[in-house]
C-alpha positions in Angstrom: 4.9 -9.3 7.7 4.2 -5.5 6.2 3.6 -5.7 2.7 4.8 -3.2 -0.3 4.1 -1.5 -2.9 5.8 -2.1 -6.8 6.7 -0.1 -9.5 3.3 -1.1 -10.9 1.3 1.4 -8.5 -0.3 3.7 -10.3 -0.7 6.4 -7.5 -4.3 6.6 -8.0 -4.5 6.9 -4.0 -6.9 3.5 -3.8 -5.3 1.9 -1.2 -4.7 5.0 1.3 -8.1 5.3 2.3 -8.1 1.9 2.8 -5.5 1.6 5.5 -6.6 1.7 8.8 -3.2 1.8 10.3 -2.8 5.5 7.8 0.5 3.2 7.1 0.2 4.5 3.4 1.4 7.9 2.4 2.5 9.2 -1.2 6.0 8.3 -2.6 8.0 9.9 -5.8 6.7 8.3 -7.8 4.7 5.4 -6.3 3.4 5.3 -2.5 4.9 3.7 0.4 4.5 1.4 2.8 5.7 1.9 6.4 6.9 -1.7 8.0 6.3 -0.2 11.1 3.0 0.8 10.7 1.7 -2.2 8.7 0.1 -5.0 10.4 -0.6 -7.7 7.5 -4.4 -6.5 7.5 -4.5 -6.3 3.3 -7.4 -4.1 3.2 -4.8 -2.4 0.6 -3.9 -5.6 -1.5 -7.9 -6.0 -1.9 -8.1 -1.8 -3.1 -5.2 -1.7 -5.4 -7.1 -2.2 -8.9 -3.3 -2.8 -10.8 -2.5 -5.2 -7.7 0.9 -3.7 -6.9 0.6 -4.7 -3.2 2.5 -7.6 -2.1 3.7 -8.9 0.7 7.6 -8.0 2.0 
């Protein structure tokens, strides 16, 4: 299951350095997820300092 991000990111870009899969890339406002891309690691949940990451 990917996870996603909610409208409590703060685009402070934490959690894109943090994917290995580079499944992370900036949104308008907040960043995205792609599904495809994600495989459940949560190396992002574990970055994300307003925990915004949840699973989808």
């Amino acid at each position: 299951m990917a996870h996603k991000i909610t409208d409590e990111c703060l685009a402070c870009d934490a959690c894109v350095d943090e994917c290995p899969n580079e499944a992370i890339s900036e949104g308008d406002p907040i960043y995205i997820i792609d599904a495809d891309k994600c495989d459940d690691c949560a190396t992002c949940v574990d970055a994300c300092p307003s925990e915004a990451i949840v699973p989808a």
